[in-house]
FIDO-370501 format. One record per residue: z, x negated, y of N, C-alpha, C in turn; residue in one letter. Coordinates in steps of 0.1 Angstrom, whole numbers, padded with zeros to 4 digits, always signed. Layout:
# FIDO-370501
ZXYZXYZXYA
...
//
This chain:
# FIDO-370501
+0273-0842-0347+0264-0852-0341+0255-0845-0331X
+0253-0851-0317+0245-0844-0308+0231-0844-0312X
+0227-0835-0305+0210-0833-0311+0202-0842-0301X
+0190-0849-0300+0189-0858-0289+0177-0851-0286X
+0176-0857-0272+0161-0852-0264+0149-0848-0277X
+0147-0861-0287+0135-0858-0293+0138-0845-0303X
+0147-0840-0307+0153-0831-0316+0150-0815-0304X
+0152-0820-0296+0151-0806-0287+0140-0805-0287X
+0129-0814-0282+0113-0813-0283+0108-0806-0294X
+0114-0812-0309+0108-0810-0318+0114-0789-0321X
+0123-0790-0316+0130-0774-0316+0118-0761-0307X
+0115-0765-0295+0107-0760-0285+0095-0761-0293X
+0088-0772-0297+0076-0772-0301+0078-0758-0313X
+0086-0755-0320+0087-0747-0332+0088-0730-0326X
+0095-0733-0312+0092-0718-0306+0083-0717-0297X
+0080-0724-0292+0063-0718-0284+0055-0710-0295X
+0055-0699-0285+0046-0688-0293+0031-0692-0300X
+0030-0685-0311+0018-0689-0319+0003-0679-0309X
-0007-0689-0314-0017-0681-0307-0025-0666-0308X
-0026-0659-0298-0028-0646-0298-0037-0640-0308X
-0035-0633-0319-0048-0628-0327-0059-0619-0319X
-0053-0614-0311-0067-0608-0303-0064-0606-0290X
-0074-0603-0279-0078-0605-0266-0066-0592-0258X
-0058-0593-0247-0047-0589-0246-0052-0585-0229X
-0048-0573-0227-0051-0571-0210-0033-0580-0201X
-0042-0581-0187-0034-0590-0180-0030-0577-0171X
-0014-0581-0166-0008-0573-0157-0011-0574-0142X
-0015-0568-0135-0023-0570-0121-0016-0580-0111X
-0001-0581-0117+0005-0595-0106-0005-0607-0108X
-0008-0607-0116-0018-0621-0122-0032-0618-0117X
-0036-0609-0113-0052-0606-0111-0062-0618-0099X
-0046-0619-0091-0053-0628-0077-0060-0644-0088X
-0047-0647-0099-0053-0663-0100-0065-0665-0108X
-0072-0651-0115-0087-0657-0119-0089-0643-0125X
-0101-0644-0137-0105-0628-0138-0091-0633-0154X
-0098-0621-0165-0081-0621-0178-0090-0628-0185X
-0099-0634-0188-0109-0639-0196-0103-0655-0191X
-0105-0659-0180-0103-0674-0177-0088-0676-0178X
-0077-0662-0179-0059-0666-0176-0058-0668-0195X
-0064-0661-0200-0059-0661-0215-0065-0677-0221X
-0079-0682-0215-0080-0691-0221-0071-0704-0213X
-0071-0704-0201-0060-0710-0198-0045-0710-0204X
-0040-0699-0210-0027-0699-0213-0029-0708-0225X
-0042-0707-0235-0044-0711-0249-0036-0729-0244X
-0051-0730-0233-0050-0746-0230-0036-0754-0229X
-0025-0741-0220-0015-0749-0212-0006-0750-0227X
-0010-0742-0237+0001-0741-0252-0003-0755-0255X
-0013-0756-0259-0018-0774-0264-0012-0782-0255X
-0013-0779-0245-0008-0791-0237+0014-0791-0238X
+0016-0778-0242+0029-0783-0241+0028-0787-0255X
+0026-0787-0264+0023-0792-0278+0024-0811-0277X
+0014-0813-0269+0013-0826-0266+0026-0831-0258X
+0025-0826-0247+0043-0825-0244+0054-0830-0249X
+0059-0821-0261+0066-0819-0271+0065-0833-0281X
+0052-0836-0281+0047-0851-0292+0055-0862-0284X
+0047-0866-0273+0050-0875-0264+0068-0875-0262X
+0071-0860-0259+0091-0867-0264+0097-0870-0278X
+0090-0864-0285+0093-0867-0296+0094-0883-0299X
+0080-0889-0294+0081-0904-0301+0085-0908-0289X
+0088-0903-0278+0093-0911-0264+0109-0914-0257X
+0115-0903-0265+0124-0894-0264+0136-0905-0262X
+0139-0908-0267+0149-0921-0264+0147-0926-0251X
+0137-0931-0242+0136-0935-0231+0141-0927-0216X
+0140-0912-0223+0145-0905-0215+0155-0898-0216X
+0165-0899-0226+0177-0888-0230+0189-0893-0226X
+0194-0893-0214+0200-0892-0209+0207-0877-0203X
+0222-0881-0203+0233-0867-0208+0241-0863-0198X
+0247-0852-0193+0259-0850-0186+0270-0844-0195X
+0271-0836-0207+0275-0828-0215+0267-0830-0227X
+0277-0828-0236+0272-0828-0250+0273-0814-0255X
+0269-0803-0260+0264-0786-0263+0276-0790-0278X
+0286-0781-0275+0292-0781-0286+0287-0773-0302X
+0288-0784-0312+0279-0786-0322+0272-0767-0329X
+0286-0760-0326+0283-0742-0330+0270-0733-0317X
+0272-0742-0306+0267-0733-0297+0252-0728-0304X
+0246-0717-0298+0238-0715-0294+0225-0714-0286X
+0230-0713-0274+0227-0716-0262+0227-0731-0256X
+0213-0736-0252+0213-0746-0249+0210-0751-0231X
+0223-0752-0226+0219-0753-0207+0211-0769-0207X
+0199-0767-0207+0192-0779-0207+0196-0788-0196X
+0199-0783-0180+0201-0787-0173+0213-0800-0168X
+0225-0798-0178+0234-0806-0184+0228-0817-0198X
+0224-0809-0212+0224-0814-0223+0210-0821-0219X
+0200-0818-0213+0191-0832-0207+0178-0830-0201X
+0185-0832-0186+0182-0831-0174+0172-0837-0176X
+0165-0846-0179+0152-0851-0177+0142-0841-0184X
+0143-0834-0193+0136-0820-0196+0133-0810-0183X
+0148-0809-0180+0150-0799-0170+0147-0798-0156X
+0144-0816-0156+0132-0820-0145+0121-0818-0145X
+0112-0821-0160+0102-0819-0157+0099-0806-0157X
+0105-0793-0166+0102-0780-0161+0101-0774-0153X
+0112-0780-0140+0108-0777-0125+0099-0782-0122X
+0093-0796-0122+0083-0800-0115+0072-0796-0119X
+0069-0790-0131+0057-0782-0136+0055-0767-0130X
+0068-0765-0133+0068-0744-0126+0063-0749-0109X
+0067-0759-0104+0064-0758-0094+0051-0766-0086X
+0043-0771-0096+0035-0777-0095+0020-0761-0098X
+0026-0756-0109+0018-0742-0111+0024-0732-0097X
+0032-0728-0096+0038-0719-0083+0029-0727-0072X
+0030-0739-0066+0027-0738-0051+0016-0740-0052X
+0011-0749-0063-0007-0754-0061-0016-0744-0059X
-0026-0746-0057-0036-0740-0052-0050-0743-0064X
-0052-0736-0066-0062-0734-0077-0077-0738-0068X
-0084-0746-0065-0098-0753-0063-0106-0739-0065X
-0115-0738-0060-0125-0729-0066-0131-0730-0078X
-0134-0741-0085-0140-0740-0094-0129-0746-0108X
-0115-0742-0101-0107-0742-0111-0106-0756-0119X
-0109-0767-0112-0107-0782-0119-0096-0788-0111X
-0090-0783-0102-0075-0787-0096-0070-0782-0092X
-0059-0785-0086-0042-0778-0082-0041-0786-0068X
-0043-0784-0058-0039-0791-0047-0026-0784-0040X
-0014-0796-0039-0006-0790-0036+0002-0799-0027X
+0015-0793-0018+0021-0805-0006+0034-0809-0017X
+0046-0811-0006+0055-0821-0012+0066-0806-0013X
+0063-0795-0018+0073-0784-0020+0071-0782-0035X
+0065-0792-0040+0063-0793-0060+0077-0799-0061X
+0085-0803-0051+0096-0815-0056+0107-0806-0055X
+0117-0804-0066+0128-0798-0062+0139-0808-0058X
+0146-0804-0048+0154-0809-0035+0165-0816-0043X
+0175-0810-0050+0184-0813-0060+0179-0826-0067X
+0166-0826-0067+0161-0840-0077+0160-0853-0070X
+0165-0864-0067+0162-0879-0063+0145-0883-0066X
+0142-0887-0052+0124-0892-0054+0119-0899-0067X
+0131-0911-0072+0131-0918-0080+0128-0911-0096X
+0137-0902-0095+0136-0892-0111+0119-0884-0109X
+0116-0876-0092+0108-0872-0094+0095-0882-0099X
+0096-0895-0091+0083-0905-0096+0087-0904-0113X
+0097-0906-0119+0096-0908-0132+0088-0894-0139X
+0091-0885-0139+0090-0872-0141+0073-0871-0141X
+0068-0877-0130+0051-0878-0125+0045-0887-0136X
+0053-0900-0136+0046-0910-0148+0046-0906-0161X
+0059-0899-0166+0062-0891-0180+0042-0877-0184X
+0039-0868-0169+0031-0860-0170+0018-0867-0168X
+0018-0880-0165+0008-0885-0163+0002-0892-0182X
+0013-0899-0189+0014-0897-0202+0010-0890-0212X
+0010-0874-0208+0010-0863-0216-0003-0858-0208X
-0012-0866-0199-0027-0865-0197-0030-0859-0183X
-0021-0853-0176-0021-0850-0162-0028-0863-0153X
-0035-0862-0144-0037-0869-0132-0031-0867-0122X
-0025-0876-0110-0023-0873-0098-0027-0883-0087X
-0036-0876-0081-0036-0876-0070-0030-0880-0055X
-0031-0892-0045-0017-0889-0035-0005-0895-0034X
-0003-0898-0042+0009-0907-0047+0007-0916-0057X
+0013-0931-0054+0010-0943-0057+0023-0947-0071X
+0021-0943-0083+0032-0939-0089+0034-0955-0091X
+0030-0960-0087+0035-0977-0087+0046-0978-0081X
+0049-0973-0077+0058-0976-0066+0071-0970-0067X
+0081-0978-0067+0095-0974-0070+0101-0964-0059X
+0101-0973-0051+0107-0963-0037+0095-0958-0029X
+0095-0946-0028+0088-0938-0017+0096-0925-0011X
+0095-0922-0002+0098-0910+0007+0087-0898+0002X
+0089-0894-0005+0080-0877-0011+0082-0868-0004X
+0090-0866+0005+0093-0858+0016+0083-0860+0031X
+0073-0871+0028+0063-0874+0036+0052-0873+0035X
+0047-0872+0015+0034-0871+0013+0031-0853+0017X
+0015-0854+0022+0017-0845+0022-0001-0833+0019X
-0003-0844+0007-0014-0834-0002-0015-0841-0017X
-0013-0836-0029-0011-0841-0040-0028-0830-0050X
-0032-0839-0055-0044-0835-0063-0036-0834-0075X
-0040-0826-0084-0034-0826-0096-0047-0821-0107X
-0047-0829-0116-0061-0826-0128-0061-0831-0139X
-0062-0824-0150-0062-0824-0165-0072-0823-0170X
-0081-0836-0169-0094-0840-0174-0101-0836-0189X
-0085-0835-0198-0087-0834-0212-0095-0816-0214X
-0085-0808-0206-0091-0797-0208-0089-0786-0193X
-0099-0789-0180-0091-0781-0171-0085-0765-0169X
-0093-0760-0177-0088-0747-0177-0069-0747-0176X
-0064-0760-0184-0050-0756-0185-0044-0752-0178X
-0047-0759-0164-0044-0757-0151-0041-0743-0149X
-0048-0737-0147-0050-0715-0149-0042-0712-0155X
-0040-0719-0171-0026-0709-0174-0017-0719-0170X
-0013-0733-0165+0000-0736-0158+0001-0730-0149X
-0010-0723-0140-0006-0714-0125-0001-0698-0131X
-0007-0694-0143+0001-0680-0145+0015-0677-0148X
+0014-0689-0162+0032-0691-0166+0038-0696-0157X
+0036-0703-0145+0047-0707-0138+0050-0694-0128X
+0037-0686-0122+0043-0671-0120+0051-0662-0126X
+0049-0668-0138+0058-0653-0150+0074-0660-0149X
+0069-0677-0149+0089-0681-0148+0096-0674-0136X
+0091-0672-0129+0098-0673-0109+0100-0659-0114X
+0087-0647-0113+0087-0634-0118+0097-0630-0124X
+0094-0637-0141+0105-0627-0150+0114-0636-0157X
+0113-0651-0151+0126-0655-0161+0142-0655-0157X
+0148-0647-0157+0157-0643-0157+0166-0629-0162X
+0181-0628-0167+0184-0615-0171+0191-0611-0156X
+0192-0615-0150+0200-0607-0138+0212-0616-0134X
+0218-0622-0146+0226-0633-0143+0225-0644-0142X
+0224-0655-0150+0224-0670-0152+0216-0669-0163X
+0216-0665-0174+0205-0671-0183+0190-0670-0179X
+0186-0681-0182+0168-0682-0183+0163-0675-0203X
+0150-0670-0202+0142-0672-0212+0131-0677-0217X
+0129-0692-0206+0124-0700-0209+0108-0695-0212X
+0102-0690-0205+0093-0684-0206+0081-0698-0204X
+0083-0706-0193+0075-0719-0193+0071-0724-0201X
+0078-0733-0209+0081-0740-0221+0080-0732-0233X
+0081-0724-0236+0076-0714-0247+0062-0711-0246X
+0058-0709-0233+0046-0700-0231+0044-0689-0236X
+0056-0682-0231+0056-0669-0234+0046-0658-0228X
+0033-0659-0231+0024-0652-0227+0030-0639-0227X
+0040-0634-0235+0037-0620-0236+0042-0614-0223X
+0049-0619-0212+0053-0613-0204+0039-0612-0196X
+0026-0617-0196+0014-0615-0194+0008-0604-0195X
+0010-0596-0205+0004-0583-0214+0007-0570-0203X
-0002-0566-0201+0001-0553-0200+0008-0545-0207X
+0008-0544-0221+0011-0539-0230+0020-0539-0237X
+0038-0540-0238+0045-0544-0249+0043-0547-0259X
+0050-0562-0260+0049-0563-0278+0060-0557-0285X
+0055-0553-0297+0064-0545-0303+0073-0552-0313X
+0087-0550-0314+0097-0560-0318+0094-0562-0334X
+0086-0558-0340+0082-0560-0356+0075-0572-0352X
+0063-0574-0346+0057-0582-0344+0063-0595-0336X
+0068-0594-0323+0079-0604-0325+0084-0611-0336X
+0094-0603-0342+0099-0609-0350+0089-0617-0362X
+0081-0612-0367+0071-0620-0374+0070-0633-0368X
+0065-0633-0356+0062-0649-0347+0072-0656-0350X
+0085-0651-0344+0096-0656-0346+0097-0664-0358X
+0096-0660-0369+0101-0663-0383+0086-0670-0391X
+0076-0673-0384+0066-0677-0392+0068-0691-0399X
+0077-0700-0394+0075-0710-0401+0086-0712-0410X
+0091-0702-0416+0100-0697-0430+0088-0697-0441X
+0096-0697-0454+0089-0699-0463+0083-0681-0463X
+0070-0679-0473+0067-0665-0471+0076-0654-0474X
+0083-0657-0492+0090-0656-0496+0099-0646-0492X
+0109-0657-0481+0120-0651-0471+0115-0646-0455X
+0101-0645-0455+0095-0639-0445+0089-0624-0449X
+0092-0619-0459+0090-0609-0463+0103-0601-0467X
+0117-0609-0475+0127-0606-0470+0134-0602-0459X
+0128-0603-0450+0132-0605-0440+0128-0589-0431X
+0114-0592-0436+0105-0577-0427+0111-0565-0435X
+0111-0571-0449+0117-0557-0454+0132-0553-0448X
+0138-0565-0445+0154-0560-0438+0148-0552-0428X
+0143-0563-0422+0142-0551-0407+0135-0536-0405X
+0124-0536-0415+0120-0522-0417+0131-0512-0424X
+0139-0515-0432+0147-0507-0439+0158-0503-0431X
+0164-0512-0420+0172-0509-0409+0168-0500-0399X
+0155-0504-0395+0145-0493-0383+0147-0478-0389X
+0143-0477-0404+0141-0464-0410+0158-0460-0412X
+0166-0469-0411+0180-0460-0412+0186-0459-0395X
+0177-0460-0384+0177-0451-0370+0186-0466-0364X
+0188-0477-0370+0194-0491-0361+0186-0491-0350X
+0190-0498-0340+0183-0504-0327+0184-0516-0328X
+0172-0521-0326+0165-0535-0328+0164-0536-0310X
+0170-0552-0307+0167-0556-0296+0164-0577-0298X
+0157-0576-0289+0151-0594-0288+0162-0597-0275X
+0167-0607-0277+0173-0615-0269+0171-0630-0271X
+0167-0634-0260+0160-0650-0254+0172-0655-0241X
+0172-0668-0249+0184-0670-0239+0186-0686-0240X
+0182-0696-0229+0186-0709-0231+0184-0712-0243X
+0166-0709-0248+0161-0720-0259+0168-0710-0273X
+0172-0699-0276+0180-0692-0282+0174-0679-0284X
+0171-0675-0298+0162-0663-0302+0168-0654-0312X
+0175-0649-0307+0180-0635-0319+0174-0622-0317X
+0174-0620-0327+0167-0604-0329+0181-0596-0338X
+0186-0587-0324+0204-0578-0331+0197-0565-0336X
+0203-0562-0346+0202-0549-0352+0220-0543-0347X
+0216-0527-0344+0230-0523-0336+0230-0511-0341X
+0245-0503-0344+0243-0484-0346+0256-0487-0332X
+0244-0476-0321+0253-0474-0313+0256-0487-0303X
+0271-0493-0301+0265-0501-0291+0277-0515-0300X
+0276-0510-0315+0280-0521-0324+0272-0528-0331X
+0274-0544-0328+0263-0550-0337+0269-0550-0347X
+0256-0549-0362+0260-0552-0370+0251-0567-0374X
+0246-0570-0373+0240-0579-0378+0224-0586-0371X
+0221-0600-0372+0213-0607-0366+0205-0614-0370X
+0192-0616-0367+0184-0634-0369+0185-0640-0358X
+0191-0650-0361+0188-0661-0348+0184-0675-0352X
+0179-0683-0344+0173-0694-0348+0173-0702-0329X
+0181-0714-0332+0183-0723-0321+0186-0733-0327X
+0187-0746-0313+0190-0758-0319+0197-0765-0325X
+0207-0760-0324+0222-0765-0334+0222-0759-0346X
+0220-0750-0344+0221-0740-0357+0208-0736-0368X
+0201-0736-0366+0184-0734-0370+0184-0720-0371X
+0176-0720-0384+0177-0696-0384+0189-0695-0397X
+0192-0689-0393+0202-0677-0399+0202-0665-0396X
+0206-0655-0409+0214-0647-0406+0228-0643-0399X
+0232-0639-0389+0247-0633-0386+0256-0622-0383X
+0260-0618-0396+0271-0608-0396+0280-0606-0393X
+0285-0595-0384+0297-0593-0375+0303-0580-0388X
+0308-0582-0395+0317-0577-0405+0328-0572-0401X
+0329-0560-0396+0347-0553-0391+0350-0550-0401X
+0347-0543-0414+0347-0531-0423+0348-0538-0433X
+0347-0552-0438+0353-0555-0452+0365-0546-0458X
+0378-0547-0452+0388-0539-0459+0388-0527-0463X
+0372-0519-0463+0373-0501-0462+0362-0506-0476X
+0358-0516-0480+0352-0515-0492+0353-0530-0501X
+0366-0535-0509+0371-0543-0516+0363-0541-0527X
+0364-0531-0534+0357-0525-0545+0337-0529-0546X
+0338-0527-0534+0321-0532-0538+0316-0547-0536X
+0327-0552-0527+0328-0570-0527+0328-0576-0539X
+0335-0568-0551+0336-0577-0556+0323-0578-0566X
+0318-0570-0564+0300-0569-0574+0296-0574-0569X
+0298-0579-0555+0287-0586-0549+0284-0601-0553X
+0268-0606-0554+0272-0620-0560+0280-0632-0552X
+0286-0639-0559+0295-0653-0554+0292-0655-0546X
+0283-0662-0539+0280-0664-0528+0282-0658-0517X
+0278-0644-0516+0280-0635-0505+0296-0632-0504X
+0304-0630-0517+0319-0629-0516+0330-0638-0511X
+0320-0650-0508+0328-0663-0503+0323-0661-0489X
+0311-0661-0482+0312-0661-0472+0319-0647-0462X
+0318-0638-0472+0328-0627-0469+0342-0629-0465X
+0349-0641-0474+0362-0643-0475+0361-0654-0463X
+0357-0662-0457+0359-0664-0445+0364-0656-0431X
+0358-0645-0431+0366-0638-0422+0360-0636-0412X
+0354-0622-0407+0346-0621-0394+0356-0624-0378X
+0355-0632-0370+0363-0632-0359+0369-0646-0357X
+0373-0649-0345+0375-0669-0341+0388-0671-0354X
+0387-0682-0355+0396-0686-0365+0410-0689-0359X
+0409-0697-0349+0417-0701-0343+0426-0691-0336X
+0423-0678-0331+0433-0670-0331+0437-0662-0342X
+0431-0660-0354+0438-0656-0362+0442-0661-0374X
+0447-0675-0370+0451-0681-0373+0454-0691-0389X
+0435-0691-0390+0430-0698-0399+0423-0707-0403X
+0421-0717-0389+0412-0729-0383+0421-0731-0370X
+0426-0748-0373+0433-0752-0362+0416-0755-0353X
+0410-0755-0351+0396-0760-0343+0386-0751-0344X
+0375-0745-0333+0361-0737-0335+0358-0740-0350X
+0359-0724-0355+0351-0722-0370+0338-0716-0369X
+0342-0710-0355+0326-0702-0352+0327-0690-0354X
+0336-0682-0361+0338-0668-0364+0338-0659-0355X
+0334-0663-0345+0334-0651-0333+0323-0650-0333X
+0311-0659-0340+0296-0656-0339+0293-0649-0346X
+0298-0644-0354+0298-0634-0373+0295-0643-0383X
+0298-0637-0397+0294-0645-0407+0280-0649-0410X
+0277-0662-0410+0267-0671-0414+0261-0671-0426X
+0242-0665-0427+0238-0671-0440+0225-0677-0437X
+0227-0689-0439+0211-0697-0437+0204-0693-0442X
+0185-0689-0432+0178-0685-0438+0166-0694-0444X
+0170-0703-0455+0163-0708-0464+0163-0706-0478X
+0152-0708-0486+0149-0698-0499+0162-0699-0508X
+0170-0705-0506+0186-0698-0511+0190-0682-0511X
+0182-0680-0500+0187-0665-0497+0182-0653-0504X
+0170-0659-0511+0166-0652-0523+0170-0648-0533X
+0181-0656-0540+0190-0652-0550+0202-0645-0545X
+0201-0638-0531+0216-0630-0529+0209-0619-0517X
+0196-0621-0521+0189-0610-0512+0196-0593-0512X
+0195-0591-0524+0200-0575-0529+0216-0572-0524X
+0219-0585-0527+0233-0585-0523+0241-0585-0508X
+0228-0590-0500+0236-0590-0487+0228-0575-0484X
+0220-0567-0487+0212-0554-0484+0224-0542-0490X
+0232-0545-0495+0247-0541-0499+0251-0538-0490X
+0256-0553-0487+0264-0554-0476+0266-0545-0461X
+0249-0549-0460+0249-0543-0445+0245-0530-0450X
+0246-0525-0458+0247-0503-0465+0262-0504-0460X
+0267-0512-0463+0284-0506-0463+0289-0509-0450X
+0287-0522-0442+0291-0520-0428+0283-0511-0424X
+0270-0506-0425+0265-0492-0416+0274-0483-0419X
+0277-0477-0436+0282-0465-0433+0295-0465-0430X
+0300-0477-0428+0315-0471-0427+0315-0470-0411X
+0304-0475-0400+0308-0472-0386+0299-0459-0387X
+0292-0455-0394+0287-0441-0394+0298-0428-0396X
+0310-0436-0402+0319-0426-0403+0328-0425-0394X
+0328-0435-0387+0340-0438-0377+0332-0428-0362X
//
């Protein structure tokens, strides 16, 4: 079943980053839009406001979900731009409402021309897009949103102001620098740095992937949030390489020996969080599968790799993503058992 606009909201609202525990230095690309005291409390503001955001599609969501493609139900990766463009509108018209505006002196507006509109978008979508941010508390300025048909290619000075709390404004002008800046890998994927509010590309300072990962996983029970740290610590101390990959609304954290994955957390919209194991080495250790508890031995016996070429699912099983274990407190009772697991796929590519 497709996931719908409000289900995506409610996905995004769960990955926008949680708030900073302490005061973080800013990287000097950012120095021109204010001093790091007014960008950090601005970033706070623009998180609440995508929060509210997130509410407003939630209970709105239906009015706007409208589709080009449906994200097949295994994916990962979600191209918002297809699965729902009216999202994908407003995150342009926001990046670029932060990118071209002009910050007021006293930081209570955004004055900006008609280069907020992306070209690709019809005036009609953009006026909707304006009435949707007007909803979620935005003012504008300049344009008569009454109005069905207008030429926006004409206006040519737009006020923009967030009465509720202005400062937001500051951090919608930083993050929408850090989108243009750093959201991209080189290719086609985004990492959504807007809509997350991924301050951390803000920091001077790297965050360190333990800590990440914590954010990542905070709204797991503690339980299996501690499961969890301990995997990842016990991996780090046996010399794995831990990498964060962000990708189209999609957050895995791979553990690798060398330039083999063995194993993952990821957590996206089709799929929620899980574990995923890319298992080559089952057949070099039968003998310790079979101690392992039931559970783990079944999902073993599915088979790491597509189904459909090797010829055990006429249709996507998904096995080219590795084997699957949902990370909810189920995973408690087979904790020891998947910590097995991944001892034996390490050493056996240790040997190889």
């Amino acid at each position: 079943m497709r996931k719908t606009l409000a289900d995506m909201a409610k996905h995004i609202k769960s990955i926008i980053l949680p708030e900073p525990l302490e005061a973080y230095g800013i990287k000097p690309v950012f120095e021109d839009i204010s001093n790091e005291e007014n960008i950090r409390e601005g970033v706070l503001a623009f998180r609440a406001f995508l929060h509210q955001l997130c509410d407003v599609l939630i209970e709105e969501g239906d009015m706007y979900d409208n589709y080009k493609k449906i994200a097949h139900p295994f994916e990962n990766r979600i191209t918002i731009s297809l699965s729902y463009p009216f999202l994908n509108n407003i995150k342009y018209l926001l990046r670029n409402i932060g990118f071209y505006g002009v910050l007021t002196e006293d930081g209570e507006a955004l004055i900006a021309g008609n280069s907020i509109f992306y070209e690709k978008v019809s005036d009609s979508k953009n006026i909707e897009c304006l009435r949707f941010l007007t909803d979620c508390g935005i003012c504008v300025d300049g344009i008569d949103l009454s109005k069905r048909r207008q030429r926006l290619s004409e206006v040519e000075t737009i006020k923009i102001t967030y009465p509720d709390n202005p400062a937001m404004l500051t951090g919608l002008k930083a993050m929408a620098i850090a989108e243009i800046e750093f959201d991209t890998d080189g290719v086609r994927d985004t990492l959504d740095i807007l809509l997350r509010c991924d301050y951390r590309v803000l920091k001077k300072v790297e965050t360190d992937v333990g800590s990440i990962l914590k954010e990542t996983i905070r709204h797991l029970s503690e339980n299996v949030q501690d499961f969890i740290m301990r995997l990842h610590q016990l991996h780090i101390d046996k010399g794995l390489k831990c990498d964060v990959i962000i990708k189209d609304f999609w957050i895995k954290i791979m553990y690798s020996h060398g330039r083999k994955e063995i194993w993952g957390i990821n957590t996206s919209l089709n799929n929620g969080f899980e574990i995923t194991v890319k298992a080559r080495n089952t057949h070099e250790y039968p003998d310790t599968i079979k101690k392992l508890p039931l559970p783990v031995q079944e999902i073993i016996a599915k088979g790491y790799g597509c189904g459909k070429r090797r010829g055990v699912s006429a249709v996507c099983d998904r096995g080219c993503k590795g084997l699957c274990i949902p990370l909810d407190d189920s995973v408690l009772d087979i904790s020891d058992g998947i910590e097995v697991w991944l001892d034996q796929e390490l050493s056996c590519l240790r040997k190889k």
